[in-house]
PDB file as gemmi writes it, atoms N, CA and C in Angstrom:
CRYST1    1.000    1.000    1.000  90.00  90.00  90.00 P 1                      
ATOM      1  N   UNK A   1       0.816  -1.189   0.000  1.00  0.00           N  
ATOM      2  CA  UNK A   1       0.000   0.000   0.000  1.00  0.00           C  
ATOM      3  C   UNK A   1       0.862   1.257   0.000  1.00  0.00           C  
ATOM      4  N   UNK A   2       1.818   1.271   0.701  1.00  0.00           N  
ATOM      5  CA  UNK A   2       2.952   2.734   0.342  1.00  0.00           C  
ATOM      6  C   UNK A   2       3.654   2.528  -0.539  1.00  0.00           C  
ATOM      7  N   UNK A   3       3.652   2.028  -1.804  1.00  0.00           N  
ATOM      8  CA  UNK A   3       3.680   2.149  -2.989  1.00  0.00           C  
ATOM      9  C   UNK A   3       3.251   2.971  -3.664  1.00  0.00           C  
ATOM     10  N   UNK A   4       1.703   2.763  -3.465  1.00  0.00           N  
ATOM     11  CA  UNK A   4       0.513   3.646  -3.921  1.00  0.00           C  
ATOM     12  C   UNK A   4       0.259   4.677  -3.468  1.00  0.00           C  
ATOM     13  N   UNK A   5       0.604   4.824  -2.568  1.00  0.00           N  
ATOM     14  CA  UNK A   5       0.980   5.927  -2.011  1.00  0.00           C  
ATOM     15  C   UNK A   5       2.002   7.212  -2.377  1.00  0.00           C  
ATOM     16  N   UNK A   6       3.356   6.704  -2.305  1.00  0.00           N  
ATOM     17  CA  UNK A   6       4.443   7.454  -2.513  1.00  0.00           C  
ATOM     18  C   UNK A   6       4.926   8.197  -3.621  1.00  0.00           C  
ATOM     19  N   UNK A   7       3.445   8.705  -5.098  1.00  0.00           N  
ATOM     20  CA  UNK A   7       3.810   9.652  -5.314  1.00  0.00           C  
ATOM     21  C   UNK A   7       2.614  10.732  -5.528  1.00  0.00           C  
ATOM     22  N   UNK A   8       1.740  10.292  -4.485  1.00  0.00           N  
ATOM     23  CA  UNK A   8       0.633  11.771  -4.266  1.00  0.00           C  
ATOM     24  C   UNK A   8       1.372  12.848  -3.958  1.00  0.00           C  
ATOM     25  N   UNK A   9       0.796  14.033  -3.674  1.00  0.00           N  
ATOM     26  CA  UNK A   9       1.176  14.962  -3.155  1.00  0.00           C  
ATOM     27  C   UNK A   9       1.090  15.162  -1.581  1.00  0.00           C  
ATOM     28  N   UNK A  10       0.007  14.446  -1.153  1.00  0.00           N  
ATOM     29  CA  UNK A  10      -0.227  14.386  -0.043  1.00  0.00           C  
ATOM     30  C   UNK A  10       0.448  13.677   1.001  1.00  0.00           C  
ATOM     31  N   UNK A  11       1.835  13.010   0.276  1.00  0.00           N  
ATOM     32  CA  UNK A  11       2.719  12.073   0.727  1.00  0.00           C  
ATOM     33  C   UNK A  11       3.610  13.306   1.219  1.00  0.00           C  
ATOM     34  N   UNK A  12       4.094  14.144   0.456  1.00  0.00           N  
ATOM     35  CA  UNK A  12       5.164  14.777   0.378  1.00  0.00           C  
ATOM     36  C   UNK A  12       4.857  15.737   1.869  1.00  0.00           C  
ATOM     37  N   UNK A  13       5.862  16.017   2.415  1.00  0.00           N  
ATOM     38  CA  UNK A  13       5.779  16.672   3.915  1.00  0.00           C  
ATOM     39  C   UNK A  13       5.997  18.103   3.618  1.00  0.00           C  
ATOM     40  N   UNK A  14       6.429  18.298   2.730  1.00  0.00           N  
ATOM     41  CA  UNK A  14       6.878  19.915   2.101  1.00  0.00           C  
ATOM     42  C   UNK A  14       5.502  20.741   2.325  1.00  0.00           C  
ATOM     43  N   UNK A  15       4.491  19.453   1.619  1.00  0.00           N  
ATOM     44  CA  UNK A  15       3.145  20.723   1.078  1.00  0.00           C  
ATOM     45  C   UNK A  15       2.790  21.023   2.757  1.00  0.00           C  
ATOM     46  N   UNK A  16       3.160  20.913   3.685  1.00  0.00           N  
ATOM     47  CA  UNK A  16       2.166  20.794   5.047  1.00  0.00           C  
ATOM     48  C   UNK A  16       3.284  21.748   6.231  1.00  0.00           C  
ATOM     49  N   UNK A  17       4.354  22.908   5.099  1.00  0.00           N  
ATOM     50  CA  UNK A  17       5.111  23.382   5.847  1.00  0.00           C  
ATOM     51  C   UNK A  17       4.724  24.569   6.474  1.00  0.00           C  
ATOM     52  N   UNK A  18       3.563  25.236   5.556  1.00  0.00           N  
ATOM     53  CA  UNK A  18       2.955  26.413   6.264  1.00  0.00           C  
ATOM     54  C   UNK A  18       1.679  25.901   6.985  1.00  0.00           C  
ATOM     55  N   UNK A  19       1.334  24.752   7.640  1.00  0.00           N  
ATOM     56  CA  UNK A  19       0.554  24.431   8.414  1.00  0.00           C  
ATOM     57  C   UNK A  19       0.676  24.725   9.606  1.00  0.00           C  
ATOM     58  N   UNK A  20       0.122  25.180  10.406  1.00  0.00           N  
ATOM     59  CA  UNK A  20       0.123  25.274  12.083  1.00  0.00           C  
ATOM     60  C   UNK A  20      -1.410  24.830  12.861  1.00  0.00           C  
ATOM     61  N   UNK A  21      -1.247  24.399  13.665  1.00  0.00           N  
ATOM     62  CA  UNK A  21      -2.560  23.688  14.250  1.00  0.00           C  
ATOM     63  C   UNK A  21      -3.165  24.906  15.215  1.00  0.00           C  
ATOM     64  N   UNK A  22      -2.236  25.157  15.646  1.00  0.00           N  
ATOM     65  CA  UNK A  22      -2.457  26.568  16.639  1.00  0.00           C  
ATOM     66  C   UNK A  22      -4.057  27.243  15.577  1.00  0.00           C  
ATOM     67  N   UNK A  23      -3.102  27.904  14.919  1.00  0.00           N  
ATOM     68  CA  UNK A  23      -4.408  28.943  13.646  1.00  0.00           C  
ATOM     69  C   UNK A  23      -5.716  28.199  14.090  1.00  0.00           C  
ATOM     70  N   UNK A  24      -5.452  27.017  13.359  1.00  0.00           N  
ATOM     71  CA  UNK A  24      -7.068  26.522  13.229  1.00  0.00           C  
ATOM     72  C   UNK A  24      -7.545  26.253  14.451  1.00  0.00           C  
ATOM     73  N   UNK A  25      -7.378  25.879  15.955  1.00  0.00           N  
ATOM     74  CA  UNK A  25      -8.035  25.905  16.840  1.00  0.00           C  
ATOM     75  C   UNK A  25      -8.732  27.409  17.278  1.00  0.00           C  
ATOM     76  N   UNK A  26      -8.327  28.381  17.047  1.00  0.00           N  
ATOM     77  CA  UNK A  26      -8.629  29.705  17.232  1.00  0.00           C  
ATOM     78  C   UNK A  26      -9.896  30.308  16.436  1.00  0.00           C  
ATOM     79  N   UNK A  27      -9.940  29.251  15.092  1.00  0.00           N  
ATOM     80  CA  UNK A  27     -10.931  29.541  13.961  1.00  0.00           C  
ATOM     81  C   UNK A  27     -12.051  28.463  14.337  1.00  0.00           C  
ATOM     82  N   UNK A  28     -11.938  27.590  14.687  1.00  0.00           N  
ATOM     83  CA  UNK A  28     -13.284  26.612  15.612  1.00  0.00           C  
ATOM     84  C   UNK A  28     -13.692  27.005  16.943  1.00  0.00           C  
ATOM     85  N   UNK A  29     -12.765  28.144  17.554  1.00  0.00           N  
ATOM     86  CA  UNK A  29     -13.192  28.362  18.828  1.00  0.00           C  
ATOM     87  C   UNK A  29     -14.868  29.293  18.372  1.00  0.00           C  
ATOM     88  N   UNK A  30     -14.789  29.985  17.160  1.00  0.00           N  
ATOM     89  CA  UNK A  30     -15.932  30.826  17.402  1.00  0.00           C  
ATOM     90  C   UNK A  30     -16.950  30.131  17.531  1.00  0.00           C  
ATOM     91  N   UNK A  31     -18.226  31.042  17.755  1.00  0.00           N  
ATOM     92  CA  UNK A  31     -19.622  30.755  17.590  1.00  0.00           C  
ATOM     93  C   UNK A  31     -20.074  30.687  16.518  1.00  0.00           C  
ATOM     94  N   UNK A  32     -20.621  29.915  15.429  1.00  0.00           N  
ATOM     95  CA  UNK A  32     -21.375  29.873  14.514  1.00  0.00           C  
ATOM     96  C   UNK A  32     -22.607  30.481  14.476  1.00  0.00           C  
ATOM     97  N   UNK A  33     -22.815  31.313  12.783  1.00  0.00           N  
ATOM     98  CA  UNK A  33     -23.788  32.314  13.081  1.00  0.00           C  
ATOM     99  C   UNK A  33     -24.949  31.124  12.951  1.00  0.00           C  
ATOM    100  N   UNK A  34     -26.137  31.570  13.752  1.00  0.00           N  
ATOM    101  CA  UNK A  34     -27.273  30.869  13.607  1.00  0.00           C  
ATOM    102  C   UNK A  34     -28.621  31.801  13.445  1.00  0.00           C  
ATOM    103  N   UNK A  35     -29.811  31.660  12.699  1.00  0.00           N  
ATOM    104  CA  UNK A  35     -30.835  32.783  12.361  1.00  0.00           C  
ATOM    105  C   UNK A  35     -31.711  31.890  13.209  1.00  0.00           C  
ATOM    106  N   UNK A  36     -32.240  32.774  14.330  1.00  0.00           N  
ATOM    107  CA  UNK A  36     -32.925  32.490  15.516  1.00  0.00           C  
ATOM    108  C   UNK A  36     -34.669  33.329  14.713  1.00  0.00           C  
ATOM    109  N   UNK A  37     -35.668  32.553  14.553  1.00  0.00           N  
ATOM    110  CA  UNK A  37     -37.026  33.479  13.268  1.00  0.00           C  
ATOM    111  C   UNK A  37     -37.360  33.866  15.238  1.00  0.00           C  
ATOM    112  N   UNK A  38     -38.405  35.158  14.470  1.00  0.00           N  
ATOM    113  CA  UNK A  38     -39.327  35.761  15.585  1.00  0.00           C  
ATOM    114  C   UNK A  38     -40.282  35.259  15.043  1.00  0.00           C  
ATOM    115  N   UNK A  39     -40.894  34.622  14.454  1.00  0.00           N  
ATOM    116  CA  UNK A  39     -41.905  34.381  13.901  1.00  0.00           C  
ATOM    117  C   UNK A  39     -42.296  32.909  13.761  1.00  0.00           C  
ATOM    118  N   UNK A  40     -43.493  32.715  14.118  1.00  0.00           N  
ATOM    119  CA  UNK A  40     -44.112  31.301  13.884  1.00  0.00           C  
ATOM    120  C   UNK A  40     -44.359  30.303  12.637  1.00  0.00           C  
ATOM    121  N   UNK A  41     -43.685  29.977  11.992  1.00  0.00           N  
ATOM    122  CA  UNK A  41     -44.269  29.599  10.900  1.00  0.00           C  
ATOM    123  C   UNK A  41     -44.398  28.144  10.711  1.00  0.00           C  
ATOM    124  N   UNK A  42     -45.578  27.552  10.123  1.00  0.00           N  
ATOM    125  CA  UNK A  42     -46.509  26.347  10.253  1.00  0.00           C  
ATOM    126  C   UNK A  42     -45.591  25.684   9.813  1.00  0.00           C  
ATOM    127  N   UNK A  43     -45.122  24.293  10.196  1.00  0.00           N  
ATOM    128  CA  UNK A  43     -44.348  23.562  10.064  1.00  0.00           C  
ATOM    129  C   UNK A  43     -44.901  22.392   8.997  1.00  0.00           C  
ATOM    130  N   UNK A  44     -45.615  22.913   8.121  1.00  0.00           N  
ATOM    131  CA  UNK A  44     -45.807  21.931   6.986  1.00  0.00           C  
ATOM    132  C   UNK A  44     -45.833  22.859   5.346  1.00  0.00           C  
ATOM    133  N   UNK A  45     -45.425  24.179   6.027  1.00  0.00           N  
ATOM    134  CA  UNK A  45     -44.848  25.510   5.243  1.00  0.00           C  
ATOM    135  C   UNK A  45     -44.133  25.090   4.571  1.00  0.00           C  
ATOM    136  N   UNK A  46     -44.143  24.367   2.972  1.00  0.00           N  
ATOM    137  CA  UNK A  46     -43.120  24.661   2.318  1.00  0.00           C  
ATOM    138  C   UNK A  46     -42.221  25.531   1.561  1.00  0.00           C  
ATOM    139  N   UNK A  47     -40.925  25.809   1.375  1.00  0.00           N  
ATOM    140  CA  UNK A  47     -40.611  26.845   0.542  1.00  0.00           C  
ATOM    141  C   UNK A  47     -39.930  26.534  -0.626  1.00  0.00           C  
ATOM    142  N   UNK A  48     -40.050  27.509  -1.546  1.00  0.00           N  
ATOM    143  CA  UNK A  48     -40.130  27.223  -2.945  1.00  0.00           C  
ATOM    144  C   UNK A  48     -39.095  27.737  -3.800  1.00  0.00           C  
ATOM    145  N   UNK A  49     -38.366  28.427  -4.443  1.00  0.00           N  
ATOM    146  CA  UNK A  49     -37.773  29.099  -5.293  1.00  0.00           C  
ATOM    147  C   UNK A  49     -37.927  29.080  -6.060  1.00  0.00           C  
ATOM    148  N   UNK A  50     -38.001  30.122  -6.611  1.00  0.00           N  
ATOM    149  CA  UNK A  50     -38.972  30.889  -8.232  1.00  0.00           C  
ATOM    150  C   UNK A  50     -38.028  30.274  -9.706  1.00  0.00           C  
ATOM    151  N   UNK A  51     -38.611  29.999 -10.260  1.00  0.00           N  
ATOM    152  CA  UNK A  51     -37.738  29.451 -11.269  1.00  0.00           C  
ATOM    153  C   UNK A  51     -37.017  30.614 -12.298  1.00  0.00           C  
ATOM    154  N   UNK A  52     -37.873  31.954 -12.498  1.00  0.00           N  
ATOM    155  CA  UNK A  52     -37.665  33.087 -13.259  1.00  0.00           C  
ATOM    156  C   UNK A  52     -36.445  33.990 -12.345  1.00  0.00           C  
ATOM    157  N   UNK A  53     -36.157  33.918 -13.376  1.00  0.00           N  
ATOM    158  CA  UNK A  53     -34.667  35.163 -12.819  1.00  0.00           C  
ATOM    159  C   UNK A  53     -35.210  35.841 -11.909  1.00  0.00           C  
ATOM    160  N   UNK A  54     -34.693  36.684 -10.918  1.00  0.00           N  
ATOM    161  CA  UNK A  54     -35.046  38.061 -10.229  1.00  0.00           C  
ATOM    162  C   UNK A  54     -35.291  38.983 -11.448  1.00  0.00           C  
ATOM    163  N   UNK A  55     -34.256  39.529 -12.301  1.00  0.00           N  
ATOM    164  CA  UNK A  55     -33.979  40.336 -13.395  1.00  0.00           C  
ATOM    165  C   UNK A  55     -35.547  40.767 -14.141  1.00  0.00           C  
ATOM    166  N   UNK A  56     -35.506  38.930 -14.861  1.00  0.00           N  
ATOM    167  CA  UNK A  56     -36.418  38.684 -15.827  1.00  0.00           C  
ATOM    168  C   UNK A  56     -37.990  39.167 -14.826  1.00  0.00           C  
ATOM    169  N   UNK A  57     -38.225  38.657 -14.004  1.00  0.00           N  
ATOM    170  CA  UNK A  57     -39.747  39.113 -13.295  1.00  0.00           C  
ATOM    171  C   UNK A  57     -39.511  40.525 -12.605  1.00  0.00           C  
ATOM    172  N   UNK A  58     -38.726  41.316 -12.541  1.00  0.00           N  
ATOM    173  CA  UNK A  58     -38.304  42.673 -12.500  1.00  0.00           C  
ATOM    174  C   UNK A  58     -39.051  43.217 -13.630  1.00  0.00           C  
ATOM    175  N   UNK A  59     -38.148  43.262 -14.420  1.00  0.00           N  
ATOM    176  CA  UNK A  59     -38.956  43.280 -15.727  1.00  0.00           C  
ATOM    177  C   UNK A  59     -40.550  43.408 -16.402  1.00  0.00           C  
ATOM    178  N   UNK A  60     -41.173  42.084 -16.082  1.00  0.00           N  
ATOM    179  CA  UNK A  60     -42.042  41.645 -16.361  1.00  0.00           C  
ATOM    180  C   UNK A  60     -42.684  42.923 -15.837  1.00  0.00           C  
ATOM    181  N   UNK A  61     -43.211  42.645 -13.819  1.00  0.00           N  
ATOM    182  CA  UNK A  61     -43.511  43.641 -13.683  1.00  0.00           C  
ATOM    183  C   UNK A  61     -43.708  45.333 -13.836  1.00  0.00           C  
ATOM    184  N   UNK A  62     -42.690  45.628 -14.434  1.00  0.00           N  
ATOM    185  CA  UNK A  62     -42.399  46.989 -14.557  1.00  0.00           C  
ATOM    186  C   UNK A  62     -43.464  47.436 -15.979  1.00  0.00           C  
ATOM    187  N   UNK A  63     -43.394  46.392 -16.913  1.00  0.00           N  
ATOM    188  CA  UNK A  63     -43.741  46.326 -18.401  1.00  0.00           C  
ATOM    189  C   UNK A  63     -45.287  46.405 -18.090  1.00  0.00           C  
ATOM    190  N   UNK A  64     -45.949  45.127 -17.286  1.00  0.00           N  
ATOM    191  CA  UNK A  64     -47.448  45.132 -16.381  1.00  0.00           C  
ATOM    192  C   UNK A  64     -47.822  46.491 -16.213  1.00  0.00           C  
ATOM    193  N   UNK A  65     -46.981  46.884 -14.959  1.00  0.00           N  
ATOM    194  CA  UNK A  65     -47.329  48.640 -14.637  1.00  0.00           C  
ATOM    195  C   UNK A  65     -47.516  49.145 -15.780  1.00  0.00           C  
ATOM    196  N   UNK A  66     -46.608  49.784 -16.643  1.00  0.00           N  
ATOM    197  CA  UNK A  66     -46.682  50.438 -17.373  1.00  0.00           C  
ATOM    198  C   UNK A  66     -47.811  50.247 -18.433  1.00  0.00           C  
ATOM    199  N   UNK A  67     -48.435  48.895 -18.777  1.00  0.00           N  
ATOM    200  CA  UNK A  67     -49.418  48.413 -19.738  1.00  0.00           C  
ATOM    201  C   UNK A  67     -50.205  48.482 -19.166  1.00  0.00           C  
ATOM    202  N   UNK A  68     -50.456  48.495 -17.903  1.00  0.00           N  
ATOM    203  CA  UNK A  68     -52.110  48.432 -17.166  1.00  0.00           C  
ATOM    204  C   UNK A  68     -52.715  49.877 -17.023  1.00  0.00           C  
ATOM    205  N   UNK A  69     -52.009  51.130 -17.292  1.00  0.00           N  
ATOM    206  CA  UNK A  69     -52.759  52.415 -17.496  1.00  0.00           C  
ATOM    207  C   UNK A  69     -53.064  52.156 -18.637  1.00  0.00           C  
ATOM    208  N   UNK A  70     -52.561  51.675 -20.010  1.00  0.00           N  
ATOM    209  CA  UNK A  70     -52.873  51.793 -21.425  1.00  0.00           C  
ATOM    210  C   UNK A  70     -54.265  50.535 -21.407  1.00  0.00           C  
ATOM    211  N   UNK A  71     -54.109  49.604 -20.709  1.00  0.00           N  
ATOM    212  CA  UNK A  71     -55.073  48.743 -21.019  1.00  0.00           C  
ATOM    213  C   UNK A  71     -56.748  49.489 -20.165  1.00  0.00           C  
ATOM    214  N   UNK A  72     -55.966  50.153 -18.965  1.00  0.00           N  
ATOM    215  CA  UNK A  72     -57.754  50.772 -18.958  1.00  0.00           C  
ATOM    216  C   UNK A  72     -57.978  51.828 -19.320  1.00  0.00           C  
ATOM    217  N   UNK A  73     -57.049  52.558 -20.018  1.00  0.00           N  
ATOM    218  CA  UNK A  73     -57.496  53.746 -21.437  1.00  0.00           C  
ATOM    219  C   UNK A  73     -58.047  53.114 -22.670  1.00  0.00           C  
ATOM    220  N   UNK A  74     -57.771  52.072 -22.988  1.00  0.00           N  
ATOM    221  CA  UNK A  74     -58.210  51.218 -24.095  1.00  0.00           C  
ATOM    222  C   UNK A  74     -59.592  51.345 -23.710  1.00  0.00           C  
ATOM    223  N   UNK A  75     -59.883  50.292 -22.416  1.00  0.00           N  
ATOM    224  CA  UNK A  75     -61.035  49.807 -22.217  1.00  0.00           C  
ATOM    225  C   UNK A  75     -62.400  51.252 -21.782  1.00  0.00           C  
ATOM    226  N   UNK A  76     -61.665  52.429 -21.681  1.00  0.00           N  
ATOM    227  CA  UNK A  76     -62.614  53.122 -21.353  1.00  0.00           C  
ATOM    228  C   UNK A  76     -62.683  53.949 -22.623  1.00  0.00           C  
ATOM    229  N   UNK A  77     -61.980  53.935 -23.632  1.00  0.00           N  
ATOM    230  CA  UNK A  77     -62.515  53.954 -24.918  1.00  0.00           C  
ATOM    231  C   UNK A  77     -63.249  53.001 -25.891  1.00  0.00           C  
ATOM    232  N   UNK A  78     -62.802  51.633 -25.497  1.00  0.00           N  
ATOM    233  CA  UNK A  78     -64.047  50.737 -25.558  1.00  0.00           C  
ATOM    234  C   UNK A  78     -65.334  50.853 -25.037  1.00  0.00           C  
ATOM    235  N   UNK A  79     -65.414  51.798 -24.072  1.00  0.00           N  
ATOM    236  CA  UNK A  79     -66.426  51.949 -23.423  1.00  0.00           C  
ATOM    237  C   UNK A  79     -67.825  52.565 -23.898  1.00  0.00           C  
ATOM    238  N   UNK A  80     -67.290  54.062 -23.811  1.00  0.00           N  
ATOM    239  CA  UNK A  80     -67.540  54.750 -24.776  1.00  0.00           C  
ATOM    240  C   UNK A  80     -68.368  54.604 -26.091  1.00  0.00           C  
ATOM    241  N   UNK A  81     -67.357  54.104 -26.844  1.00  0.00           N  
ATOM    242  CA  UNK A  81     -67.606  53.162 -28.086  1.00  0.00           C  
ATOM    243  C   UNK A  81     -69.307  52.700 -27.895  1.00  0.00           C  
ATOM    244  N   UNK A  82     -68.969  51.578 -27.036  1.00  0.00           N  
ATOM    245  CA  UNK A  82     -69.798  50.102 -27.085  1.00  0.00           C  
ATOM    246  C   UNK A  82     -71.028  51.073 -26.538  1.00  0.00           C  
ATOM    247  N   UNK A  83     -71.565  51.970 -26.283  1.00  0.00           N  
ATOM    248  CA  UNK A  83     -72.423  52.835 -25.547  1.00  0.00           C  
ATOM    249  C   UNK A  83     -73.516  52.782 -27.133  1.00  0.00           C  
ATOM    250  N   UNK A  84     -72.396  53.492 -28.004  1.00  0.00           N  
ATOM    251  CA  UNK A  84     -73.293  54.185 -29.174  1.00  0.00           C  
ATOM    252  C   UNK A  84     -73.860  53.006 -30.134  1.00  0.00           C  
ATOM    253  N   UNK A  85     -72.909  51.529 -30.064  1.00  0.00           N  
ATOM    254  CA  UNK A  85     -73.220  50.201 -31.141  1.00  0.00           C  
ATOM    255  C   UNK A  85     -73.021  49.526 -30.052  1.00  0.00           C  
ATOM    256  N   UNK A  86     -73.887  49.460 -28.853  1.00  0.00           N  
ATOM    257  CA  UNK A  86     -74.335  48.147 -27.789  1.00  0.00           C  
ATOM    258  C   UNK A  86     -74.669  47.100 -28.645  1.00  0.00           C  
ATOM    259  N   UNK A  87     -75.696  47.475 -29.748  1.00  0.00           N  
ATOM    260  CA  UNK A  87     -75.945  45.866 -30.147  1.00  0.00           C  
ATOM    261  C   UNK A  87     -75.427  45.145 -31.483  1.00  0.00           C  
ATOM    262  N   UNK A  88     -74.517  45.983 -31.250  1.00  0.00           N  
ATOM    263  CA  UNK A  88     -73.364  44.776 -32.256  1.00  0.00           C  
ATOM    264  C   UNK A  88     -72.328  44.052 -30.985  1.00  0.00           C  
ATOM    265  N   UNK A  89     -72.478  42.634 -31.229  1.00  0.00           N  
ATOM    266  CA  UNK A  89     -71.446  41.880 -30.043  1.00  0.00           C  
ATOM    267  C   UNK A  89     -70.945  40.941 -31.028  1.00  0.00           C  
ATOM    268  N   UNK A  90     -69.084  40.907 -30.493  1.00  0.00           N  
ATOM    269  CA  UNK A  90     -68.581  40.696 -31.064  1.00  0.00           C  
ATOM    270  C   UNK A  90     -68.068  39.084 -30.915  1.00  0.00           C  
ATOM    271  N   UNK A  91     -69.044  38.523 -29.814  1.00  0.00           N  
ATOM    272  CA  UNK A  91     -69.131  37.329 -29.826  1.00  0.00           C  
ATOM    273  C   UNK A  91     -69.658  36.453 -30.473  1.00  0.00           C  
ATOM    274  N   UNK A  92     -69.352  34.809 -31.002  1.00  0.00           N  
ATOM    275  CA  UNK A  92     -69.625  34.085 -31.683  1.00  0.00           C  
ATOM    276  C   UNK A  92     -71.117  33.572 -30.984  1.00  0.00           C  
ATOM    277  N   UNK A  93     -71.922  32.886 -31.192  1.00  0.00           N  
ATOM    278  CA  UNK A  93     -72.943  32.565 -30.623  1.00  0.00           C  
ATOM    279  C   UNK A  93     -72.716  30.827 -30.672  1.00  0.00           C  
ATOM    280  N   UNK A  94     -72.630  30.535 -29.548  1.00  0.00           N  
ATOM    281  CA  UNK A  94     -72.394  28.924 -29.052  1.00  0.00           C  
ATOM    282  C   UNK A  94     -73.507  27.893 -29.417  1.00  0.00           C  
ATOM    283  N   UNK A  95     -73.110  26.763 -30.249  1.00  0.00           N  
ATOM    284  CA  UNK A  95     -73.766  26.338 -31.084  1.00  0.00           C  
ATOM    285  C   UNK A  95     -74.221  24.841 -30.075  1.00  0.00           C  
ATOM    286  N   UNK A  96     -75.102  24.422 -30.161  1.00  0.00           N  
ATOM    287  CA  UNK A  96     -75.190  23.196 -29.170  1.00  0.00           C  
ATOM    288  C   UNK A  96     -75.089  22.129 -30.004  1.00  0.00           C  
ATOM    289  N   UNK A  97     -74.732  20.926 -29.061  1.00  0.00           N  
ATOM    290  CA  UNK A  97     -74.318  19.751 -29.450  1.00  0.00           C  
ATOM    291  C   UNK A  97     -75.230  18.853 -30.706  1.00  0.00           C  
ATOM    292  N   UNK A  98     -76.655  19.055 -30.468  1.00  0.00           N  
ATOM    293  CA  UNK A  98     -77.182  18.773 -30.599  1.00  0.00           C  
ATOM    294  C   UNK A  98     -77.768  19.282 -32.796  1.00  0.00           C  
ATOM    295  N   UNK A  99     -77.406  20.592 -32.843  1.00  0.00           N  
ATOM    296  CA  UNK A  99     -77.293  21.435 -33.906  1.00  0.00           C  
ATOM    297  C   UNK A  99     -76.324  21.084 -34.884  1.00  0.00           C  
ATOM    298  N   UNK A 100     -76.238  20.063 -35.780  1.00  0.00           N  
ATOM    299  CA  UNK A 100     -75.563  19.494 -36.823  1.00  0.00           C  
ATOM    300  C   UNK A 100     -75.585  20.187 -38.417  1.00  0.00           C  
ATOM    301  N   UNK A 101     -77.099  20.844 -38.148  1.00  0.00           N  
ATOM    302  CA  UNK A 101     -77.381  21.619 -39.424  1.00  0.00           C  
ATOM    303  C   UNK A 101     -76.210  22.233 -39.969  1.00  0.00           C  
ATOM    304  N   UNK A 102     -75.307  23.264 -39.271  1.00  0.00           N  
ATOM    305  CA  UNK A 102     -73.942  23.851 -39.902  1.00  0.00           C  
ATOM    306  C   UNK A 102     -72.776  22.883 -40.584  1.00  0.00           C  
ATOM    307  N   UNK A 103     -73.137  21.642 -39.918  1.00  0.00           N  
ATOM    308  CA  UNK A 103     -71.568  20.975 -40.303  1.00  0.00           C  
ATOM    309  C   UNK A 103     -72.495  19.674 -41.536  1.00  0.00           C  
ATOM    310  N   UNK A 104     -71.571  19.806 -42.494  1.00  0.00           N  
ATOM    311  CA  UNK A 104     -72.024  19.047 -43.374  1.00  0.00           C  
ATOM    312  C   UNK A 104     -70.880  17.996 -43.693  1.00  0.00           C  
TER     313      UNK A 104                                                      
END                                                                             
């Protein structure tokens, strides 16, 4: 087995010359930080992480804001509109199952 050994690096005593044991007992003496919650939270609470960038749903939102004044200026010029030609609708009229006459 020290065969297999004898030409790692980890064999060699050189690499282990700036080692001191001292250092590292001084660096385990601290306290480890630990996050102590004020808060209760239900222990069947799962948590999730968002699959969308931060960036990308930054984004998104900002584009939302900005489109949601234009979308209810639209709609209150649709409004308007639909006041003076109420009875034109621009919906299809739902055909029942039963109504074959159209399809030939």
């Amino acid at each position: 087995m020290g065969d297999f050994l004898k030409g790692l690096p980890s064999y060699n005593e050189n690499n282990f010359a700036r080692y001191h044991a001292e250092s590292s007992c001084r660096i385990s003496n601290q306290k480890p930080t630990v996050y102590i919650s004020t808060r209760d939270y239900p222990s069947d609470q799962v948590i999730t992480t968002e699959k969308t960038n931060i960036l990308l749903r930054y984004l998104h939102q900002q584009w939302d804001k900005k489109n949601s004044t234009k979308k209810r200026d639209s709609n209150r010029a649709n409004l308007e509109e639909g006041a003076e030609t109420s009875s034109a609708s621009t919906k299809m009229p739902r055909l029942e199952a039963g109504d074959d006459s159209s399809q030939t």
